[in-house]
N, CA, C and O atoms as a DFTB+ gen file, in Angstrom:
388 C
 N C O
     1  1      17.774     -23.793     -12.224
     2  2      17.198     -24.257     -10.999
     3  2      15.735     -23.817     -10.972
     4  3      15.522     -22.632     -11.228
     5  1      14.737     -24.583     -10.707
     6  2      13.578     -24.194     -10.958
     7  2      12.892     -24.312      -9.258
     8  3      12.961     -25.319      -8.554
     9  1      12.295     -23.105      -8.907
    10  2      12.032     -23.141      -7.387
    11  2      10.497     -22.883      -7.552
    12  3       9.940     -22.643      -8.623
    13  1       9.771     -22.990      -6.055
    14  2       8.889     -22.363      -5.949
    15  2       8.241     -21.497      -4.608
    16  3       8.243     -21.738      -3.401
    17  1       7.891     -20.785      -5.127
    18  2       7.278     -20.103      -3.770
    19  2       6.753     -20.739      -2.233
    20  3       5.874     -21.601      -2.229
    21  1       7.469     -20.154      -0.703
    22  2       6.880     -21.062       0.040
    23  2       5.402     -20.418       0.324
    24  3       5.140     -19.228       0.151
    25  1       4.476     -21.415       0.792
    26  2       3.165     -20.847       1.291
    27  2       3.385     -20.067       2.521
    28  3       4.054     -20.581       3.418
    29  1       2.872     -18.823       2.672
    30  2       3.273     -18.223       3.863
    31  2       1.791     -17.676       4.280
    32  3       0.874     -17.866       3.480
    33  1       1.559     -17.072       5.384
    34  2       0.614     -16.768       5.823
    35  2       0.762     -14.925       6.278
    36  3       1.619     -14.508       7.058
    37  1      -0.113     -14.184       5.693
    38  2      -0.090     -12.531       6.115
    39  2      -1.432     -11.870       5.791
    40  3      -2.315     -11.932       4.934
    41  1      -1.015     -10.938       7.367
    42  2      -2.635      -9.922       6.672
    43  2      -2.465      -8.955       6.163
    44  3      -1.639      -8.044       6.142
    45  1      -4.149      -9.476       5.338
    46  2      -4.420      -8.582       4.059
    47  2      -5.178      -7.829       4.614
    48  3      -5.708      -8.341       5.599
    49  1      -5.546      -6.529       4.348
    50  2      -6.477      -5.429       4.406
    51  2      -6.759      -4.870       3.848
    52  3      -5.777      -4.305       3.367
    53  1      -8.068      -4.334       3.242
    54  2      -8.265      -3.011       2.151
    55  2      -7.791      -1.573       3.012
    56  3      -8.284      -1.230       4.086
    57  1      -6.960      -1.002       2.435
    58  2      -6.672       0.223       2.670
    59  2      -8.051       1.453       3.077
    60  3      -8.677       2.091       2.231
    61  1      -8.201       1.504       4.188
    62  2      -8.947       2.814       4.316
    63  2      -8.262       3.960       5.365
    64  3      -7.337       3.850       6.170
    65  1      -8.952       4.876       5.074
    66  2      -8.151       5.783       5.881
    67  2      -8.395       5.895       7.458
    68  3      -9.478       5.388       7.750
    69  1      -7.842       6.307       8.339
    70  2      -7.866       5.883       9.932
    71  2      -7.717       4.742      10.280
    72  3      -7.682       4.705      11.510
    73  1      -7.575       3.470       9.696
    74  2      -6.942       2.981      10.265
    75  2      -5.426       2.296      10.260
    76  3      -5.079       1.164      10.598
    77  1      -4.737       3.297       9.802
    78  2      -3.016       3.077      10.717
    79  2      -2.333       2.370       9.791
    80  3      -1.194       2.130      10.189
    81  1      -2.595       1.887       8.586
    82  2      -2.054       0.607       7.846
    83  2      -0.751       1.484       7.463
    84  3       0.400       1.115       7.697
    85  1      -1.012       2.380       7.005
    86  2       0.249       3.082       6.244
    87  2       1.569       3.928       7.338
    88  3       1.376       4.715       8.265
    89  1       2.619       3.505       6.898
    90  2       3.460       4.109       7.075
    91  2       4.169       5.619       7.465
    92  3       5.043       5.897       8.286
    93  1       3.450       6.409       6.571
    94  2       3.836       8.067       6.903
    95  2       2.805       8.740       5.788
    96  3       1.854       7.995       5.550
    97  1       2.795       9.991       5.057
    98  2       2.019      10.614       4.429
    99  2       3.091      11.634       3.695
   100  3       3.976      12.159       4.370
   101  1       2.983      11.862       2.425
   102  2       3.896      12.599       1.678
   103  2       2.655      13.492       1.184
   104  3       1.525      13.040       1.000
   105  1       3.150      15.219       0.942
   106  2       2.415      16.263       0.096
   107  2       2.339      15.698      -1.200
   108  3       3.205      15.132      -1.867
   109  1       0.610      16.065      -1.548
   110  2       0.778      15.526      -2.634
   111  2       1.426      16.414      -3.598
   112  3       1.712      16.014      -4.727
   113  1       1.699      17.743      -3.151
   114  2       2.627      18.191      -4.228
   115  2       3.979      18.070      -4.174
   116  3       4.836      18.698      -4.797
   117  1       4.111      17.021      -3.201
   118  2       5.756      16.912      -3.247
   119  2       5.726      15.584      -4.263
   120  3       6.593      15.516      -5.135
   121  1       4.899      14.718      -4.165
   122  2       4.966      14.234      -5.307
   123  2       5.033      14.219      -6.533
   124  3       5.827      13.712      -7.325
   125  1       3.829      15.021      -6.667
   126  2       3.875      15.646      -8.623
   127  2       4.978      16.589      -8.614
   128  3       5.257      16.798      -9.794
   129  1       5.915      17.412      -7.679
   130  2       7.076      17.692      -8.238
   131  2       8.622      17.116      -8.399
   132  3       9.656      17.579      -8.879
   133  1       8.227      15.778      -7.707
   134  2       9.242      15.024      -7.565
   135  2       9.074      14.294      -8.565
   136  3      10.061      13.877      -9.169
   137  1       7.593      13.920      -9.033
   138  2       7.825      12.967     -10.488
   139  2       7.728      11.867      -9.718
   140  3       8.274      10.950     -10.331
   141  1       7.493      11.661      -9.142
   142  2       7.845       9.662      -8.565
   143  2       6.884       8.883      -9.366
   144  3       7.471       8.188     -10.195
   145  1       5.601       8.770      -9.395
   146  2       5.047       8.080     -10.097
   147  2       3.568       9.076     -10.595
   148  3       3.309      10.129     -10.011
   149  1       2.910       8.667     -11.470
   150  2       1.461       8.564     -11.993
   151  2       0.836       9.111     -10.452
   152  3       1.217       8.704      -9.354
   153  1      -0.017       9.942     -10.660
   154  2      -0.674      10.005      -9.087
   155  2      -2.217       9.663      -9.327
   156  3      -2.846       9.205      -8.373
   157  1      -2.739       9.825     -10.323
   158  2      -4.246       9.752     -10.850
   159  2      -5.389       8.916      -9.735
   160  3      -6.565       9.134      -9.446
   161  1      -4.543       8.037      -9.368
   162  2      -5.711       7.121      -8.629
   163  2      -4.997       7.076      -6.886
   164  3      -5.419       6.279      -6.048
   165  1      -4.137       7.851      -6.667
   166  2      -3.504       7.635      -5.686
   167  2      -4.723       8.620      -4.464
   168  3      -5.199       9.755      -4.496
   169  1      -4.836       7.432      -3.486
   170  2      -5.383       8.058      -2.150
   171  2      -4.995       9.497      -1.783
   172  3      -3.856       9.797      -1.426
   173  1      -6.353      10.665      -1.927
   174  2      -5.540      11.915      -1.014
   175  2      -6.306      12.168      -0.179
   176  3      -7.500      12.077      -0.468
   177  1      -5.977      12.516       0.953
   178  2      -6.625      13.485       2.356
   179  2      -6.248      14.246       2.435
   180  3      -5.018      14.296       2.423
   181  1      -7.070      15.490       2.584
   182  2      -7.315      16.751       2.564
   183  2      -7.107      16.787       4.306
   184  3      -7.809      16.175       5.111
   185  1      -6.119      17.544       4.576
   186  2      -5.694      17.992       6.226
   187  2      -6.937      18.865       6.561
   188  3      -7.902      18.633       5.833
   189  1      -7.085      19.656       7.348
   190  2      -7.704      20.734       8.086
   191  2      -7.013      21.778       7.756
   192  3      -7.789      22.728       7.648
   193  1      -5.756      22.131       7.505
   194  2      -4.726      23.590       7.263
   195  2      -4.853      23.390       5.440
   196  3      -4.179      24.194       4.798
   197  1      -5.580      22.490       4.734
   198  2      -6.208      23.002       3.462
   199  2      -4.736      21.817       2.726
   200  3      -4.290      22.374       1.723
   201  1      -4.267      20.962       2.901
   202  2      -2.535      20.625       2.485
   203  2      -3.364      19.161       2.038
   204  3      -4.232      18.644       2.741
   205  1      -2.943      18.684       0.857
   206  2      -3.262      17.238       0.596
   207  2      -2.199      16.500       0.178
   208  3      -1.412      16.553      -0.767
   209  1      -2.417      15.635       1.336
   210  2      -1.023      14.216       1.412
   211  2      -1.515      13.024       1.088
   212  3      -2.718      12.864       1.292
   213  1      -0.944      12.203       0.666
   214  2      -0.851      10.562       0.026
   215  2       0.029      10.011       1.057
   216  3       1.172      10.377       1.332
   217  1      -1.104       8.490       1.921
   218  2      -0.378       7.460       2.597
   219  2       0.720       6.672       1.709
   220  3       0.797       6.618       0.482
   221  1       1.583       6.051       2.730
   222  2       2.335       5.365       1.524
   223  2       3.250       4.336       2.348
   224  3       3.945       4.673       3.307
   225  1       3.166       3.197       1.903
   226  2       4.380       2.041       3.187
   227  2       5.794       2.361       2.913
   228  3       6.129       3.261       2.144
   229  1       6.628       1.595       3.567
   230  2       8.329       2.000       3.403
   231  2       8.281      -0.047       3.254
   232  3       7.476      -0.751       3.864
   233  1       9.170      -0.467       2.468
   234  2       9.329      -1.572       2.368
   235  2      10.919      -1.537       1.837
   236  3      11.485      -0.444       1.798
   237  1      11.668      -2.813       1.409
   238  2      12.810      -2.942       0.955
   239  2      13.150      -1.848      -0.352
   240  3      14.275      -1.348      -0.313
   241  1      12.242      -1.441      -1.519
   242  2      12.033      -0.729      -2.407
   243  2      12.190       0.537      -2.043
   244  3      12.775       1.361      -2.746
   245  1      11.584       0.835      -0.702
   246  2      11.361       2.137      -0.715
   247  2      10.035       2.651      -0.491
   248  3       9.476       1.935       0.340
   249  1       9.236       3.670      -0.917
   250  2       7.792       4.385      -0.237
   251  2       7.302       3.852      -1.639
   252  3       7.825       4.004      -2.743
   253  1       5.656       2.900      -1.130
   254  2       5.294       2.225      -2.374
   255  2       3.564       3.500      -1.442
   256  3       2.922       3.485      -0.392
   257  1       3.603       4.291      -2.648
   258  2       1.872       4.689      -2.204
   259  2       0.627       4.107      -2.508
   260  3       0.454       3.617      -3.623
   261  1      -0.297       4.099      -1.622
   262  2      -1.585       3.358      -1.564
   263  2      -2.419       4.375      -2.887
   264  3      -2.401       5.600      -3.006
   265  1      -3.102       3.350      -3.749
   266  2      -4.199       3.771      -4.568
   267  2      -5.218       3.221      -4.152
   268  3      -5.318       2.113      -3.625
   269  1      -6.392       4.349      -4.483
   270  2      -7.660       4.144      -4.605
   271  2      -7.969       2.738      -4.992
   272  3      -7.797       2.215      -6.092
   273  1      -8.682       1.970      -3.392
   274  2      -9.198      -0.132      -3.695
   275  2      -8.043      -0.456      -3.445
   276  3      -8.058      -1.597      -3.906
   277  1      -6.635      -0.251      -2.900
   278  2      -5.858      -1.035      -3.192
   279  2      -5.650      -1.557      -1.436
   280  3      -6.157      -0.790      -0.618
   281  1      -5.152      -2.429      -1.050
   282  2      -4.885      -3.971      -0.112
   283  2      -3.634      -3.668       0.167
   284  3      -2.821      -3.501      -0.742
   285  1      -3.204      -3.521       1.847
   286  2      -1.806      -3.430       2.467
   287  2      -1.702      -5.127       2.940
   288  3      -2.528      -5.849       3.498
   289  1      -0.492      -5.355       2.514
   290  2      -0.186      -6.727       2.972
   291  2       0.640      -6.847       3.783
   292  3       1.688      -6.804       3.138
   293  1       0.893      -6.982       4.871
   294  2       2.074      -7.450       6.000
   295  2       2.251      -9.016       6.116
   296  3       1.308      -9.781       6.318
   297  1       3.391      -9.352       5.986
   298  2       3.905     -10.307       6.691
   299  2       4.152     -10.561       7.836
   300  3       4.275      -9.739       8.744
   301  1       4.290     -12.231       7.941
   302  2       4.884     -12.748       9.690
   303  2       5.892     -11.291       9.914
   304  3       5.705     -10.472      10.814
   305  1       7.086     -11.200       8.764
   306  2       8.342     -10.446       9.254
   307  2       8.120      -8.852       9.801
   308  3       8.899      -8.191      10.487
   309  1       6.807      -8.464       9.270
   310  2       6.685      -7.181       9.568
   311  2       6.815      -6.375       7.929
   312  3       6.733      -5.148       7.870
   313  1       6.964      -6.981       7.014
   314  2       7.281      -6.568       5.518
   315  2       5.969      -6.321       5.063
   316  3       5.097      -7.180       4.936
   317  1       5.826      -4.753       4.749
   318  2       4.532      -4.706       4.325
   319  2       5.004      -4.475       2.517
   320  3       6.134      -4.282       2.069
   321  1       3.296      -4.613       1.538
   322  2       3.367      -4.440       0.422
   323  2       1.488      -3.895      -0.219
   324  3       0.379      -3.778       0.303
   325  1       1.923      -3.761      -1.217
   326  2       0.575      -3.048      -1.415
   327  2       0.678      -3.207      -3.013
   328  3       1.501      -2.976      -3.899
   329  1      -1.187      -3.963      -2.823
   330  2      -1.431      -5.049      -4.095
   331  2      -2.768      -4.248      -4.470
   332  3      -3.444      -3.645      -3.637
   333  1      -3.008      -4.313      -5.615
   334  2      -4.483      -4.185      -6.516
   335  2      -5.228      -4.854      -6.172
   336  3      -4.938      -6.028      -5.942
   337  1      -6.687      -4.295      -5.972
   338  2      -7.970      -4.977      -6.194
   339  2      -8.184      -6.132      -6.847
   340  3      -8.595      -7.240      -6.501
   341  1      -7.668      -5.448      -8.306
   342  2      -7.473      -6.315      -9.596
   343  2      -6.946      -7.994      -9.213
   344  3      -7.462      -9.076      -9.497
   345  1      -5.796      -7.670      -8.510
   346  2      -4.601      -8.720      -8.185
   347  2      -4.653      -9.348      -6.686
   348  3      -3.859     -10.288      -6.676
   349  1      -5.088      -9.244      -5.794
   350  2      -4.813      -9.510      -4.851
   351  2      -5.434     -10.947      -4.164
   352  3      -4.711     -11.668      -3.478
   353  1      -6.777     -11.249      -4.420
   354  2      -7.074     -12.500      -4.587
   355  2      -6.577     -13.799      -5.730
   356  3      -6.788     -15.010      -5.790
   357  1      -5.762     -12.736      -6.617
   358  2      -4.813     -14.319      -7.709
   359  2      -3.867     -14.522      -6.893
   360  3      -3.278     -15.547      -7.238
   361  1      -3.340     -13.991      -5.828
   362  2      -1.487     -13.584      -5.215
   363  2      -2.027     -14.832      -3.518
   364  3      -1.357     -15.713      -2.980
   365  1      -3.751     -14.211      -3.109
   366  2      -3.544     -15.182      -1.740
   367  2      -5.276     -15.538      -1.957
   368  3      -6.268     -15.054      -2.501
   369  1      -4.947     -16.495      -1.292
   370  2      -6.457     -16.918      -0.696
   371  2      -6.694     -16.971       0.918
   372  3      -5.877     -17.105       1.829
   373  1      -8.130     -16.815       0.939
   374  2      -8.338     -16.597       2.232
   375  2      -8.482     -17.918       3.088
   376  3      -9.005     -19.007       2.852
   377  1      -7.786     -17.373       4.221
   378  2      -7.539     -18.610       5.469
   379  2      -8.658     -19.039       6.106
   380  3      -7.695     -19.384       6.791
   381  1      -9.655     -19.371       6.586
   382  2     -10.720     -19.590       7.351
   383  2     -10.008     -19.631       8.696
   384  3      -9.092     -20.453       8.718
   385  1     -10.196     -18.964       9.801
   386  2      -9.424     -18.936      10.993
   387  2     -10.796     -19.773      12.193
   388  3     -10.545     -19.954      13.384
């Protein structure tokens, strides 16, 4: 069966910090001891009590963390995802509103 994608419409944003895109914030040393992924390019903020955490969305997958340039995508449904610099203009084009 050969299908194709429907055209859907969602906003894109470059990830910066303050404004709200992300989901929750994990230590970043709970990461590098959990192993979850590569952290090298992954967004960190430095708290005020000296502690550095990585934003990160919750989607069907699970906690996908924001890297350094990288684009939170939400859908109509409320389904967020998080795309590359690299990638994110091959995946949508922009709407003229």
């Amino acid at each position: 069966m050969k299908c194709r994608r429907r055209e859907m419409e969602a906003d894109v944003e470059k990830y910066e910090v303050g404004k709200g895109l992300e989901d929750g914030f994990e230590l970043m040393s709970d990461v590098i001891t959990k192993g979850w992924i590569v952290t090298d390019f992954l967004v960190q903020i430095k708290k005020e009590n000296g502690s550095i955490v990585c934003p990160y969305i919750v989607n069907r997958r699970g906690r996908t963390f924001i890297g350094e340039g990288d684009y939170v995508i939400q859908d109509k449904d409320g389904t967020k995802h998080v795309c590359g610099a690299d990638k994110i203009f091959n995946r949508y084009e922009i709407i003229e509103e």
